[in-house]
MMTF fields as JSON, N, C-alpha, C and O atoms, coordinates in Angstrom:
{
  "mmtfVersion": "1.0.0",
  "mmtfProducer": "UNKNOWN",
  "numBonds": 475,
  "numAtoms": 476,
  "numGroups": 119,
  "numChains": 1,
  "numModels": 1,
  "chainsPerModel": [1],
  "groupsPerChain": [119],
  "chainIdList": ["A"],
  "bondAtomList": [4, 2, 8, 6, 12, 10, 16, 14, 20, 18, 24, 22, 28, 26, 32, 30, 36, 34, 40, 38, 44, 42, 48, 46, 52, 50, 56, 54, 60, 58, 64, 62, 68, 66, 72, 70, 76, 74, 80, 78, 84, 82, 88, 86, 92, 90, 96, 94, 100, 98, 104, 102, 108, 106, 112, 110, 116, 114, 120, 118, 124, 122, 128, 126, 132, 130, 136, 134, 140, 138, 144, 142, 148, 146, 152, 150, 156, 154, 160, 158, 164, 162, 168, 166, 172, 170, 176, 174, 180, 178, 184, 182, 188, 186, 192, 190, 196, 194, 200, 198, 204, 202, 208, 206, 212, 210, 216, 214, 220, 218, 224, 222, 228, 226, 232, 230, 236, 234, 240, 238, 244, 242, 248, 246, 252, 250, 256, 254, 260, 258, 264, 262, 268, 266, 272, 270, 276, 274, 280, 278, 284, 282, 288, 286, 292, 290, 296, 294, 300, 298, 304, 302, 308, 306, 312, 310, 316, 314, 320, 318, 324, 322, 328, 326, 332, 330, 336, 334, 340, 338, 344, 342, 348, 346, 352, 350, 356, 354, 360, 358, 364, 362, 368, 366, 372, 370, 376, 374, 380, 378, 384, 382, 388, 386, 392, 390, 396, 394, 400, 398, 404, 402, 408, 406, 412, 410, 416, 414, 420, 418, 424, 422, 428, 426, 432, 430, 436, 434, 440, 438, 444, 442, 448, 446, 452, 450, 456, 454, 460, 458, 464, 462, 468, 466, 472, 470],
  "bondOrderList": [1, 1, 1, 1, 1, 1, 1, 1, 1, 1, 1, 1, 1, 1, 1, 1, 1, 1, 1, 1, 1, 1, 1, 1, 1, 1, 1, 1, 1, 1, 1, 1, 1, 1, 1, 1, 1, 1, 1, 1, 1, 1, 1, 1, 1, 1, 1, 1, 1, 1, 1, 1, 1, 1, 1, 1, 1, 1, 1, 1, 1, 1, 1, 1, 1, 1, 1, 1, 1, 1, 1, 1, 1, 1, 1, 1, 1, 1, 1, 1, 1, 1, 1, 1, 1, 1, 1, 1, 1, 1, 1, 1, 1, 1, 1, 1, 1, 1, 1, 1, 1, 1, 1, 1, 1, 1, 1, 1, 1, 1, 1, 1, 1, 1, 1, 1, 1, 1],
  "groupList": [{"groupName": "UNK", "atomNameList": ["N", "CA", "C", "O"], "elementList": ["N", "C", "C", "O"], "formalChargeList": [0, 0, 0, 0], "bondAtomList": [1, 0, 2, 1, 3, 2], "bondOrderList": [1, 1, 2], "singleLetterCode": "X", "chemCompType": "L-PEPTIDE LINKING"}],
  "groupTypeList": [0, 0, 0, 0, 0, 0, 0, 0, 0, 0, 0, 0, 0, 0, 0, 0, 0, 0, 0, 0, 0, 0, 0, 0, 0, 0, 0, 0, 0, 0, 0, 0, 0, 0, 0, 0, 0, 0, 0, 0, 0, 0, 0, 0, 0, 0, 0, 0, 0, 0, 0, 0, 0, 0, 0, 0, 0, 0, 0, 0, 0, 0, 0, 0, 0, 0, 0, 0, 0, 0, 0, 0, 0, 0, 0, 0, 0, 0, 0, 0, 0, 0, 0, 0, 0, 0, 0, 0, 0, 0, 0, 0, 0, 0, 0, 0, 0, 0, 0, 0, 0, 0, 0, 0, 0, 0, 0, 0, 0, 0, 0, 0, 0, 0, 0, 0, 0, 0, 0],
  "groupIdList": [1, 2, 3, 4, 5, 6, 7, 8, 9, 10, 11, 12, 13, 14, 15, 16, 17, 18, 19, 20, 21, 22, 23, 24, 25, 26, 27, 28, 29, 30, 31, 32, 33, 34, 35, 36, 37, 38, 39, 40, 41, 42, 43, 44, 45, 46, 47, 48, 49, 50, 51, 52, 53, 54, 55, 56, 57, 58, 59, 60, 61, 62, 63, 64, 65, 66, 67, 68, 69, 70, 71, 72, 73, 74, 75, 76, 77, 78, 79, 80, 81, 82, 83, 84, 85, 86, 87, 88, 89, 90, 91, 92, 93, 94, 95, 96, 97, 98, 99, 100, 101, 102, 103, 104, 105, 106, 107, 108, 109, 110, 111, 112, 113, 114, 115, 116, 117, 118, 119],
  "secStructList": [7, 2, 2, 2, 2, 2, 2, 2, 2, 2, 2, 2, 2, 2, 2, 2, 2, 6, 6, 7, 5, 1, 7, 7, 5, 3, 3, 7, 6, 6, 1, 6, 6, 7, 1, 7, 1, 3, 3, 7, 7, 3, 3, 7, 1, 1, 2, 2, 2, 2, 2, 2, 2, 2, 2, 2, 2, 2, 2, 2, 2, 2, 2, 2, 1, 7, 7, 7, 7, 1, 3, 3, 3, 7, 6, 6, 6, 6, 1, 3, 3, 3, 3, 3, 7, 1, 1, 3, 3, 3, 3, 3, 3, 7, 1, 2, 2, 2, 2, 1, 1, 7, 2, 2, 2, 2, 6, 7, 1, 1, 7, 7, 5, 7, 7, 7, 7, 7, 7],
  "xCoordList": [-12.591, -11.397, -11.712, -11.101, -12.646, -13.092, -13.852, -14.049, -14.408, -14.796, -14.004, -13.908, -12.837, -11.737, -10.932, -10.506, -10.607, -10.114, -11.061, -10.623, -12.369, -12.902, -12.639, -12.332, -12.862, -12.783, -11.579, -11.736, -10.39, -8.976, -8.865, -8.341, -9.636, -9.713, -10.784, -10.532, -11.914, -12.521, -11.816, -11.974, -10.964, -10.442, -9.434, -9.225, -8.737, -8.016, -7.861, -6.817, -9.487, -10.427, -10.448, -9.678, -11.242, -11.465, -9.906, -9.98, -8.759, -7.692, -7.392, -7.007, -7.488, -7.037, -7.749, -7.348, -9.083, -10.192, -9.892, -10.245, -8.767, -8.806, -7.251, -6.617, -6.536, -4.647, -3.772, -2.564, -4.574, -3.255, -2.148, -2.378, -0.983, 0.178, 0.681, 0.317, 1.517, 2.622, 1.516, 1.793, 0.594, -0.401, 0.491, 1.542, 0.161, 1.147, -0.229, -1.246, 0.272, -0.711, 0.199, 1.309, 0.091, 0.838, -0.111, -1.288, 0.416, -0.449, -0.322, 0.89, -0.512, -0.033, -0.398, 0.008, -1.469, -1.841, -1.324, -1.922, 0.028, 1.031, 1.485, 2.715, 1.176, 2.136, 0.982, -0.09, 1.315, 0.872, 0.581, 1.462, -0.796, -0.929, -1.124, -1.029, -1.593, -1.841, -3.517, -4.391, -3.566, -4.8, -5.767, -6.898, -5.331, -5.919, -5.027, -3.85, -5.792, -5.242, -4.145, -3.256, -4.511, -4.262, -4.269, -5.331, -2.99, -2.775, -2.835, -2.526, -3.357, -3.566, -3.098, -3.954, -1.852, -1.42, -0.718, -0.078, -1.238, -1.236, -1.034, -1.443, -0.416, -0.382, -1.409, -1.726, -1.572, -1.709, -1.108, -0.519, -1.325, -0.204, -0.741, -0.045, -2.202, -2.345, -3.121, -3.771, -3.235, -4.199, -5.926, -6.839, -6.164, -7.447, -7.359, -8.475, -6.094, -6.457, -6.45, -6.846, -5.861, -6.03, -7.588, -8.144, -8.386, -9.792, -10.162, -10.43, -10.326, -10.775, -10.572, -11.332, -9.63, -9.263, -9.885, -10.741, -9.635, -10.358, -12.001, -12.384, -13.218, -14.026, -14.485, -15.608, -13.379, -14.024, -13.962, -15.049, -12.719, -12.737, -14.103, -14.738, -14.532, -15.891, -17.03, -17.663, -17.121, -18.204, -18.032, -19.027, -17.033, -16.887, -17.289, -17.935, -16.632, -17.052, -18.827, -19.608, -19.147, -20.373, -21.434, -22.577, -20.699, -21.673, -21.717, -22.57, -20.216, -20.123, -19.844, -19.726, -19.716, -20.154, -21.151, -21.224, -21.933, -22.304, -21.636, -22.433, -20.286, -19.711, -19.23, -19.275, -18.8, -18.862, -17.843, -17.812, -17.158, -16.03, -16.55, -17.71, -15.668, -15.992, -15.69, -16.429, -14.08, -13.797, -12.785, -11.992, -12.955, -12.505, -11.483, -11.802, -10.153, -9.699, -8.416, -7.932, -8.157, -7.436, -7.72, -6.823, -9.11, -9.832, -9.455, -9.258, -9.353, -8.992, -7.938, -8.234, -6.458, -5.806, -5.135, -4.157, -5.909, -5.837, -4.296, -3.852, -3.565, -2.41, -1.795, -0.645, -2.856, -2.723, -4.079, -4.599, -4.539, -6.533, -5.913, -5.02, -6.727, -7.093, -8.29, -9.13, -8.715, -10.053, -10.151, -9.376, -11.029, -10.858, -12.114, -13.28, -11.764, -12.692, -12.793, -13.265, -12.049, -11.98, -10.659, -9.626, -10.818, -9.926, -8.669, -7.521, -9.339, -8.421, -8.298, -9.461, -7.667, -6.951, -6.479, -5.272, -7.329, -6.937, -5.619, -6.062, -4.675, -3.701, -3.815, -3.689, -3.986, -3.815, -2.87, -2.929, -1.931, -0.761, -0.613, -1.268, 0.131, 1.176, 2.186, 2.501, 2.594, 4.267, 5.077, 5.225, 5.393, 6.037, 6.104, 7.161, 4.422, 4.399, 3.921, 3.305, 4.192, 4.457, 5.807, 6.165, 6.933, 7.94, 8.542, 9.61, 8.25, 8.111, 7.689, 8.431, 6.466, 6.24, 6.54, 5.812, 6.942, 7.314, 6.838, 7.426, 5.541, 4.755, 5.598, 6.157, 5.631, 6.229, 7.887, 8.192, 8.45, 9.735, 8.932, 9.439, 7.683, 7.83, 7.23, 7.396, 6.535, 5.781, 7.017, 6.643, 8.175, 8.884, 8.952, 9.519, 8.226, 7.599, 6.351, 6.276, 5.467, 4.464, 5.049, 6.252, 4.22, 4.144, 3.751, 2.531, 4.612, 4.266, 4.048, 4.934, 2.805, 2.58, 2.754, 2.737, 2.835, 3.319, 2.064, 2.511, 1.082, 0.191, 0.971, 1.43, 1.08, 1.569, 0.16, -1.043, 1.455, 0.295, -0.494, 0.084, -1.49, -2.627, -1.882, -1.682, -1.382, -0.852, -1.572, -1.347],
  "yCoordList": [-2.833, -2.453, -1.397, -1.434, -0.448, 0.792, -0.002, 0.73, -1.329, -1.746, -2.192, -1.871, -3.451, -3.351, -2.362, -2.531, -0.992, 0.014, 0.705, 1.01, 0.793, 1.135, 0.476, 0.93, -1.043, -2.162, -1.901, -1.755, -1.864, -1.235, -0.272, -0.312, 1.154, 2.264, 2.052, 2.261, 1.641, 1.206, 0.394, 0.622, -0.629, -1.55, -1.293, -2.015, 0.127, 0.871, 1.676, 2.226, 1.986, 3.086, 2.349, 2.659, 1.297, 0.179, -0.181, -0.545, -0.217, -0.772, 0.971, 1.145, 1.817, 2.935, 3.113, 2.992, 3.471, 3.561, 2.918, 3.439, 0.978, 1.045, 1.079, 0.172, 2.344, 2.382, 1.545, 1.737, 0.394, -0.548, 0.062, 0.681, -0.276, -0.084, -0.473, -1.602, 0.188, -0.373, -1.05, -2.158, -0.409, -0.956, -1.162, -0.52, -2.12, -2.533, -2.948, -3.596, -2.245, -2.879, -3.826, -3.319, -4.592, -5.783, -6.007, -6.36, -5.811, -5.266, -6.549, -6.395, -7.909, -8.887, -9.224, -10.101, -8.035, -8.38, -9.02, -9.823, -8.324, -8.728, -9.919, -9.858, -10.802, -11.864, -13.58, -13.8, -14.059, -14.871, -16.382, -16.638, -17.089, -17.968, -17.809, -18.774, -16.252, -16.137, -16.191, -16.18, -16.276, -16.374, -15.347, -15.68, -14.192, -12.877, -12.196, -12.48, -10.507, -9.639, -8.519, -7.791, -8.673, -7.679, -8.174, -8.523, -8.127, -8.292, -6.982, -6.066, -6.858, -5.758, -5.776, -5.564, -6.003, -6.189, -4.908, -3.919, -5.532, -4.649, -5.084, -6.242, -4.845, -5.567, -4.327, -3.142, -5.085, -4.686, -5.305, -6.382, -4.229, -4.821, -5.862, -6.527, -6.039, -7.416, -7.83, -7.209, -9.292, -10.241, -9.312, -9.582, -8.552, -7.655, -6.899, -6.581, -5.888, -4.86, -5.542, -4.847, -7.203, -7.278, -7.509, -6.999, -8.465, -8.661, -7.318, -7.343, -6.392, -4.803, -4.378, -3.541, -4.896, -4.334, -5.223, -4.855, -5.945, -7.405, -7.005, -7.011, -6.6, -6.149, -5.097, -5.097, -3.922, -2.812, -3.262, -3.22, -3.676, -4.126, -4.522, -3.975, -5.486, -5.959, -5.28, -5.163, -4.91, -3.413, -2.27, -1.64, -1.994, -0.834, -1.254, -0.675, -2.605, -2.619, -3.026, -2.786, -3.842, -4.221, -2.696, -2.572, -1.825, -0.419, 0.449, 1.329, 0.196, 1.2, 0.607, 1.264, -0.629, -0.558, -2.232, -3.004, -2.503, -3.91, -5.329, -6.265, -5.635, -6.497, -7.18, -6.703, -8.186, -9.144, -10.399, -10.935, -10.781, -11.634, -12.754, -13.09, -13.52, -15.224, -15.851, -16.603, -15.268, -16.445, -15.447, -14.811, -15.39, -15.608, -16.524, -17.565, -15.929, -17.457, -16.807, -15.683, -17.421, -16.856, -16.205, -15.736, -15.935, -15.238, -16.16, -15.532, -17.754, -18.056, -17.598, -17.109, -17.817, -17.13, -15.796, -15.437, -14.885, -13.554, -13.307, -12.241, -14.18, -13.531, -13.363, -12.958, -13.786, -13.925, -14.318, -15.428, -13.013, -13.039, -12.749, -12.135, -13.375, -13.524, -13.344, -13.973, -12.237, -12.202, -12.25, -11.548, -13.006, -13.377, -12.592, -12.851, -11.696, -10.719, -10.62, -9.616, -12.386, -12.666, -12.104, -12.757, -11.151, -10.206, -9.585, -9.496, -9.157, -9.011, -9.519, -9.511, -9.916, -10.688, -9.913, -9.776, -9.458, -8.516, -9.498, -10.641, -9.564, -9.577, -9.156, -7.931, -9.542, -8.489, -9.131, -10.32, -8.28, -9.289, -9.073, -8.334, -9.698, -9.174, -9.169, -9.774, -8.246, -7.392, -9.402, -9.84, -10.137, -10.821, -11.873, -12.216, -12.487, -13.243, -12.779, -13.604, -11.481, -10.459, -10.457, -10.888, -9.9, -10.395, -12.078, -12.244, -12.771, -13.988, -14.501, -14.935, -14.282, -15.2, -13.852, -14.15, -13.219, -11.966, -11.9, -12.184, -11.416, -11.58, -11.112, -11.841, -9.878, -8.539, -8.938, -8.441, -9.773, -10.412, -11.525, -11.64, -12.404, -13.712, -13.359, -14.123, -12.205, -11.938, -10.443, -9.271, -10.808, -9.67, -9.3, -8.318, -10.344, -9.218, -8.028, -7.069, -8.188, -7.629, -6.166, -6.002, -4.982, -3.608, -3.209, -3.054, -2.86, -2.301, -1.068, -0.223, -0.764, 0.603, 0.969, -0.03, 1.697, 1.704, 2.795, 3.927, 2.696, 3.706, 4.262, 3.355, 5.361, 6.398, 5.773, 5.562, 5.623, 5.602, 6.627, 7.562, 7.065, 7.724, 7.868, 6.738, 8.847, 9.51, 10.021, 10.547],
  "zCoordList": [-27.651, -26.916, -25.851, -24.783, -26.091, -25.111, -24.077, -23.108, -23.877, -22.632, -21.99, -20.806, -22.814, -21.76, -21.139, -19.996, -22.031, -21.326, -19.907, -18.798, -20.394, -19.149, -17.948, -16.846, -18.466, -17.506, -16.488, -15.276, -17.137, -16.612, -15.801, -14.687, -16.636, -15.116, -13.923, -12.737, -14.392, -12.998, -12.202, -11.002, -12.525, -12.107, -10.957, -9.982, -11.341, -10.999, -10.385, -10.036, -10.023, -9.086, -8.032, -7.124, -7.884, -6.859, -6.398, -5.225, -6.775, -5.845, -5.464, -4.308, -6.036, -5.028, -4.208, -3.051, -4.476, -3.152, -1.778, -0.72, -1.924, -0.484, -0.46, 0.079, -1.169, -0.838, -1.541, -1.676, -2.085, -2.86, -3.93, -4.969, -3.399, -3.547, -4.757, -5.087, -5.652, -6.388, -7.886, -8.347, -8.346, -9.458, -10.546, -10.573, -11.613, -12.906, -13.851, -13.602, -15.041, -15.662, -16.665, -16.825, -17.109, -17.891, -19.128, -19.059, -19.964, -21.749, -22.128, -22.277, -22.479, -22.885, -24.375, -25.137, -24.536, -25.409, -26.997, -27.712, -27.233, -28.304, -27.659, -27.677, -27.188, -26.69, -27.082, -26.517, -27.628, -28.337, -26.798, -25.976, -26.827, -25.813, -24.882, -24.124, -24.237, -22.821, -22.72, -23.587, -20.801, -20.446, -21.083, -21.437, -21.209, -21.249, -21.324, -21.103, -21.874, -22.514, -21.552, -21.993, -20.387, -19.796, -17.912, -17.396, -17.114, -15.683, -15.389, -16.151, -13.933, -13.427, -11.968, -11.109, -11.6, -10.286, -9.557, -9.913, -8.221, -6.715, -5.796, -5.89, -4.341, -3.444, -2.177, -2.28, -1.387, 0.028, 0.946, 0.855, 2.412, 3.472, 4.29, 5.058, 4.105, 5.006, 4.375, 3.534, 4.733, 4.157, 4.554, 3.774, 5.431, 5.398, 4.804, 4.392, 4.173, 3.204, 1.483, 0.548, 1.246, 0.205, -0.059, -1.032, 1.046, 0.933, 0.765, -0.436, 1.053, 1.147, -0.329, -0.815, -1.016, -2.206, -3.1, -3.905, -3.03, -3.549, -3.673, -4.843, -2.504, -2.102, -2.938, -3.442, -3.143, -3.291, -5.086, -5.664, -5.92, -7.115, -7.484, -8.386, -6.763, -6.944, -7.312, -8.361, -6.322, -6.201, -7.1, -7.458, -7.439, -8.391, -9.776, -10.65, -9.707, -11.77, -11.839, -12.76, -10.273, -10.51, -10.462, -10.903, -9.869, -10.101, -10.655, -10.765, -11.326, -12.564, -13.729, -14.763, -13.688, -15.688, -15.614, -16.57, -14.007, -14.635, -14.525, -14.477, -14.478, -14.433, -13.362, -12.228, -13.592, -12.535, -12.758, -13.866, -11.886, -11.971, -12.539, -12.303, -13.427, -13.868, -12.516, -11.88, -12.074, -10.603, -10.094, -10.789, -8.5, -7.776, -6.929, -6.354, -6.955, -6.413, -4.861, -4.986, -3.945, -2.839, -1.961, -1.26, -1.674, -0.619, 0.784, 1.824, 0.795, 1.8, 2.799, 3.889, 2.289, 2.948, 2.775, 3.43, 1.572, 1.146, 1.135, 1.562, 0.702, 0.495, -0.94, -1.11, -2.208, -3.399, -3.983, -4.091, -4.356, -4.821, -6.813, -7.395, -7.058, -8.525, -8.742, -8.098, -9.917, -10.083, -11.505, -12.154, -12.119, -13.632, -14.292, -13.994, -15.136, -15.486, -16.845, -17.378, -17.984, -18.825, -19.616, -19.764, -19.96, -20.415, -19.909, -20.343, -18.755, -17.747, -16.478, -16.074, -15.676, -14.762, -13.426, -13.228, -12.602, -11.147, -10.474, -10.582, -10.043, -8.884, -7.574, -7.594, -6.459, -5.462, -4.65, -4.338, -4.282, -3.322, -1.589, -0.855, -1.369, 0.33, -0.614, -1.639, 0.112, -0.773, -0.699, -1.84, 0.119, 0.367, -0.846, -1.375, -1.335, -1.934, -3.446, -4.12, -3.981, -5.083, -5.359, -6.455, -4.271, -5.118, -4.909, -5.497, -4.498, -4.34, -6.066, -6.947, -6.071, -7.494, -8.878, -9.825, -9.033, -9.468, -11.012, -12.056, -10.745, -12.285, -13.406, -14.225, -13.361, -13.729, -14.913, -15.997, -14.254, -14.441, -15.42, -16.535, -15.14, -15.366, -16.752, -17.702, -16.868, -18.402, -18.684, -18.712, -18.825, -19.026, -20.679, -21.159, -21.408, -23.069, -22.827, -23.595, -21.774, -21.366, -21.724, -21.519, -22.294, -21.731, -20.689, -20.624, -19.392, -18.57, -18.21, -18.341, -17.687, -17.124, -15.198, -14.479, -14.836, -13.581, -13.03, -12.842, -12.84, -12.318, -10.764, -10.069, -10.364, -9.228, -8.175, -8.329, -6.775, -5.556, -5.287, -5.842, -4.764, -4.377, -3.034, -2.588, -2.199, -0.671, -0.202, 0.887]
}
């Protein structure tokens, strides 16, 4: 459990490092049939700051604890990146198509945490 928690704050380092907005962590873990244990969603304001966030996620867990995504998915038109990290599950949004598909609501047994923006 202490690697996925690490996994989580690095995870969490890397979307502040490039400003992402509005972080949620979604606990799923009590919830019986899901992909994984734990969503970790954020948005940015453009399809370049979600790649940037997307980017730096990468880089952070790969330099600070080793790890490395199973998949990648939405880099094409960066307006909805998924990064599958087994356990846990990165989000990165455009505000538009965040509340559009509205995770948050759609896993509403989830424990949510609300991490504070970085100003």
């Amino acid at each position: 459990m202490n690697e996925t928690k690490d996994l989580i704050e690095k995870l969490v380092e890397g979307i502040q490092e490039k400003k992402g907005k509005n972080i949620v962590i979604a606990d799923l873990s009590d919830i019986e049939d899901t992909i994984c244990n734990y969503f970790i969603i954020c948005n940015g304001n453009s399809p370049s700051q979600v790649m940037a966030i997307t980017e730096s996620i990468k880089d952070h867990l790969r330099e600070e604890i080793g790890i490395k995504p199973y998949a990648i998915d939405g880099t094409k038109n960066a307006q909805w990146v998924a990064m599958d990290y087994n356990d846990v599950v990165a989000h990165i949004f455009l505000p538009e198509q965040r509340d559009f598909y509205n995770l948050e609501h759609l896993w509403a047994d989830a424990k949510l945490t609300r991490i504070p923006d970085l100003d």
